[in-house]
C-alpha positions in Angstrom: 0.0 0.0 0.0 2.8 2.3 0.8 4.5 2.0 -2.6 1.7 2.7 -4.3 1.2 6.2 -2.3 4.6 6.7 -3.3 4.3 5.5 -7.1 1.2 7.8 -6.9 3.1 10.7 -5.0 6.1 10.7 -7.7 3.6 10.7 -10.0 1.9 14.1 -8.8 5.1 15.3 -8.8 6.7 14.7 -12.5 3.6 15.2 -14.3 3.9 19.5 -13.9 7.7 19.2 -15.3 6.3 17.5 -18.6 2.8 20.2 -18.6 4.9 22.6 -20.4 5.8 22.1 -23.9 9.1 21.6 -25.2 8.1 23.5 -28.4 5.8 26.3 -29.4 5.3 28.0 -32.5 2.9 30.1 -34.2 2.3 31.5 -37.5 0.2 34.0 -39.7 -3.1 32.1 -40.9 -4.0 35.0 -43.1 -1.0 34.7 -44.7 -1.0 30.4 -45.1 -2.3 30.7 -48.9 -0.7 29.3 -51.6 1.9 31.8 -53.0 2.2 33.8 -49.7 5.2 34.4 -47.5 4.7 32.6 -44.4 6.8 33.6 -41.4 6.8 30.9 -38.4 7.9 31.8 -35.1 8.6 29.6 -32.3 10.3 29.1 -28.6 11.6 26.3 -27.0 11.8 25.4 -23.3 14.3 26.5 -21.1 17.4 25.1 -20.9 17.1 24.0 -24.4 18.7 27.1 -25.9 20.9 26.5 -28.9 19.4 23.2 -30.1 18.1 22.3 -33.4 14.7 22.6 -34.4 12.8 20.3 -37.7 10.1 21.5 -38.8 8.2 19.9 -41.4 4.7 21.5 -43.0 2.3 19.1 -45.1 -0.4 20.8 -47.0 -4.5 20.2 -47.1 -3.7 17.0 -49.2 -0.8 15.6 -46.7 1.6 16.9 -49.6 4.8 17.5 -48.0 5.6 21.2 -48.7 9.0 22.3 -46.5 10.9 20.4 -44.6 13.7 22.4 -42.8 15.8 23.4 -39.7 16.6 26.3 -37.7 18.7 26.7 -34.3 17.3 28.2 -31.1 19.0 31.4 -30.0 20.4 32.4 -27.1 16.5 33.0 -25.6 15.4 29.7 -27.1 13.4 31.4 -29.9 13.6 30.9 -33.5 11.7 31.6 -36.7 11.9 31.0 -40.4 10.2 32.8 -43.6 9.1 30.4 -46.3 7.0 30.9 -49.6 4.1 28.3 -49.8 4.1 26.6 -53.4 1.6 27.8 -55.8 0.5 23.9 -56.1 -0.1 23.4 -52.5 -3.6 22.7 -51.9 -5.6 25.2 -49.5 -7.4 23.7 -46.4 -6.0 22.9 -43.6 -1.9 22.8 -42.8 -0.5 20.6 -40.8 3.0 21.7 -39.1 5.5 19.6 -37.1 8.2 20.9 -35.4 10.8 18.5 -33.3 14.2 17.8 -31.5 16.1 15.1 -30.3 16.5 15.5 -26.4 18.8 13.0 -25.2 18.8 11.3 -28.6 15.1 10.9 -28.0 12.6 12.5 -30.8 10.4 15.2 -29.3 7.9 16.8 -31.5 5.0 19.3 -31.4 2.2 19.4 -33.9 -0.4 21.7 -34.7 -2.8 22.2 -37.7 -3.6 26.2 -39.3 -6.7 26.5 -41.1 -6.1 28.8 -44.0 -7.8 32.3 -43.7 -7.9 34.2 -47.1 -7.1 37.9 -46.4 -9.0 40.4 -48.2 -7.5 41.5 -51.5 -8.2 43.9 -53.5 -10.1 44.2 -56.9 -7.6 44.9 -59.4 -7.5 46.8 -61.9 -8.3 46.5 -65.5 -5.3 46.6 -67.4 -5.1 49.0 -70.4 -3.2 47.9 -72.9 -1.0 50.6 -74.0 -0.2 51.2 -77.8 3.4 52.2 -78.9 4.2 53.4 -82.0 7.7 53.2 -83.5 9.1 55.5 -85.8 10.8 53.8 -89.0 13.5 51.0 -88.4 12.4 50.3 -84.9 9.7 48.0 -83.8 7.7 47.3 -80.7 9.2 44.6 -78.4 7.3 44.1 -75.1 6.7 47.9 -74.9 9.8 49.3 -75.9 11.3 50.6 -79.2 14.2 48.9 -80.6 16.3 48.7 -83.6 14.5 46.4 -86.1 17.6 44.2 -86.8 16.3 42.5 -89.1 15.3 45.4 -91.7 18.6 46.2 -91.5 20.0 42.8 -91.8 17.6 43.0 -95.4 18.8 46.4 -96.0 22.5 44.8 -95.5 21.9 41.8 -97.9 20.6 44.5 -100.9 23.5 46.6 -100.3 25.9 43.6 -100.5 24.3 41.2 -103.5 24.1 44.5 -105.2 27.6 46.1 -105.1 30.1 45.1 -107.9 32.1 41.9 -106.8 29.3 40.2 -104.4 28.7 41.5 -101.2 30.7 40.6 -97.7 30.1 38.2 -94.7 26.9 38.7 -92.3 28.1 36.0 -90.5 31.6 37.2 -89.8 30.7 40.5 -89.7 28.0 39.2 -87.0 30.6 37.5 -85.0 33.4 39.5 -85.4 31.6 42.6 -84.6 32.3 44.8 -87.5 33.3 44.9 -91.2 37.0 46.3 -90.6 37.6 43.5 -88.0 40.9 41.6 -89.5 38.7 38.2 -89.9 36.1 40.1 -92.3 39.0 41.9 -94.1 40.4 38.7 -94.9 37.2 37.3 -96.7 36.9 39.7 -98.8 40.3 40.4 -99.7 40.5 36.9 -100.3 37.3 37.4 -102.9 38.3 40.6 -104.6 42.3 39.6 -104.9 42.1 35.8 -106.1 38.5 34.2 -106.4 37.7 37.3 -108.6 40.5 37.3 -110.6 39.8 34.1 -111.6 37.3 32.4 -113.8 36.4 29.3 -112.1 36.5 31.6 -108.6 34.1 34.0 -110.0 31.5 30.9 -111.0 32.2 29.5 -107.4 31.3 33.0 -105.8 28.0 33.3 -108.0 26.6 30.1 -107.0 28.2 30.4 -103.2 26.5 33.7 -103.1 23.0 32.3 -104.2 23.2 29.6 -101.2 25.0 31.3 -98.4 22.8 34.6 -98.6 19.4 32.3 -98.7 20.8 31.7 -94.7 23.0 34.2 -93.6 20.9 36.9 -92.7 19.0 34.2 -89.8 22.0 33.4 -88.2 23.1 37.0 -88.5 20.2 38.4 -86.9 20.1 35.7 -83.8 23.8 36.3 -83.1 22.7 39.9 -82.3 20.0 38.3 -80.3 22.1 35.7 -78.3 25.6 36.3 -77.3 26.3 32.4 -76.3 25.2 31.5 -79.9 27.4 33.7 -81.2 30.8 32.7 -79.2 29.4 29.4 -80.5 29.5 30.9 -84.0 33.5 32.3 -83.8 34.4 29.0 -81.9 32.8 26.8 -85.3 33.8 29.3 -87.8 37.9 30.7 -86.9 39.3 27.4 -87.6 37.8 27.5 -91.2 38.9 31.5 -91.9 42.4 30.6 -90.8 42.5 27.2 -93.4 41.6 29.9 -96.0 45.0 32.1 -95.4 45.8 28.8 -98.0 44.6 30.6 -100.7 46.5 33.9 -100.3 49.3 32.0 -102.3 47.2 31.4 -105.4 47.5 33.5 -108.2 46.4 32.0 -111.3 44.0 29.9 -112.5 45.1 26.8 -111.8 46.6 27.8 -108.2 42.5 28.6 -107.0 41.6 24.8 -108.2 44.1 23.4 -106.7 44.8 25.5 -103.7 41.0 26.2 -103.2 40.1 22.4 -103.8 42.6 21.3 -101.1 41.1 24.0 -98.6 38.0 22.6 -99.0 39.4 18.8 -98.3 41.0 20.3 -95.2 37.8 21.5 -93.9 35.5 18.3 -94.8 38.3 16.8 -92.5 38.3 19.4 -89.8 34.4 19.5 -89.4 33.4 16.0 -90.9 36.0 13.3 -90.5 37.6 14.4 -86.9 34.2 14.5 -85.1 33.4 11.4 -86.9 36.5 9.3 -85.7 36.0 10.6 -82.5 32.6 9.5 -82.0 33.6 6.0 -83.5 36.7 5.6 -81.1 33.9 7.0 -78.0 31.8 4.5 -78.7 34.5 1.2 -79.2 35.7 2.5 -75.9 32.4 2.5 -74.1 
């Protein structure tokens, strides 16, 4: 009989030390919406100062939608700002929040019943009409340079000037018609191709196909500076094959000369990649 007064006594005793919970937290209901910044604020018991805190939210559909930690400060508080996914489902969320104490798991839970805040009726939106003056166009509200009229206008000038027109592409890349890599196209047309028969039938029909794509990878290296580093990486292996045909003079010299440049690329661009690939795949 006596040890159970005293079973029953110890009893009395422990039970307040245990009343108090080891964790409370508390959050902004009004703000527990999908899409909202939710900030969560919580306290731990004392003497627990500087632990380590889980918390773990599910959403209306027992989705899990954060699962993080955060350390107590020196007053046992913490808190934590999260953004709740636009996919969570609204309802009720349920939020756990634990520690280990004496490598024993000790968690709190609670459940926050979403309260949508009052918003406001927005407004219509007007859509506002710009008008661009000549060789600029409207792009998301804003005037800019029509590039591509002035890629056309480029093209004209070029297929219409005596001796074929320059390079979009490498003036494009290179940045401008006097950089050192565009001079040396064209004086690589005007002072051999030209001066040659067979060169000046190779430009007409190279003129007719490279100007039917030029002026689209032109205008998107303006648009995208990685495409166009991509562009001088692919293409200034090719202009430095063709200082070949400084050398060749006469007639014969372009065949042979321009004929072996041409092998020399198929080789660089075609036959290298190709053995490489084949070797890749014997090895794997």
């Amino acid at each position: 009989m006596k040890l159970i007064l005293v079973a029953m006594l110890l009893v009395v005793i422990i039970t307040p030390a245990f009343a108090e919970s080891l964790i409370t937290f508390d959050v902004d209901t009004t703000k527990f919406t999908p899409g909202e910044i939710v900030e969560l604020n919580g306290k731990v018991q004392s003497g627990l100062e500087g632990e380590v805190v889980a918390v773990e939210i599910k959403d209306a559909d027992g989705t899990l939608i954060l699962i993080r930690t955060v350390t107590s400060d020196s007053n046992g508080e913490f808190s934590l700002k999260f953004k709740v996914p636009s996919t969570a489902a609204a309802g009720s969320f349920d939020v756990v929040t634990s520690m280990e104490l004496d490598d024993e798991p000790v968690s709190e839970s609670n459940s926050f019943e979403s309260v949508a805040s009052v918003t406001a009726t927005p407004e219509p939106v007007v859509e506002q009409v710009v008008n661009c003056g000549p060789g600029t166009i409207d792009k998301d509200g804003v005037c800019v340079v029509d590039t591509t009229s002035e890629t056309e206008k480029v093209v004209a000038e070029e297929k219409s000037s005596e001796g074929g027109g320059g390079c979009l592409i490498a003036t494009a890349t290179y940045g401008s018609e006097l950089a050192p890599q565009v001079q040396q196209l064209r004086e690589l047309r005007d002072n051999q191709l030209l001066q040659t028969e067979s060169g000046t039938a190779f430009m007409g029909t190279f003129n007719d196909i490279y100007y039917s794509f030029s002026p689209i990878i032109a205008d998107y290296e303006r648009e995208n500076p990685l495409f166009k580093e991509a562009v001088k990486l692919a293409i200034t292996p090719m202009i430095s094959t063709l200082s070949l045909m400084e050398n060749a003079e006469t007639e014969s010299e372009v065949l042979s000369i321009g004929i072996s440049v041409i092998m020399l690329n198929l080789g660089m661009y075609l036959a290298v990649p190709a053995i490489v690939i084949v070797g890749l795949r014997r090895i794997i």
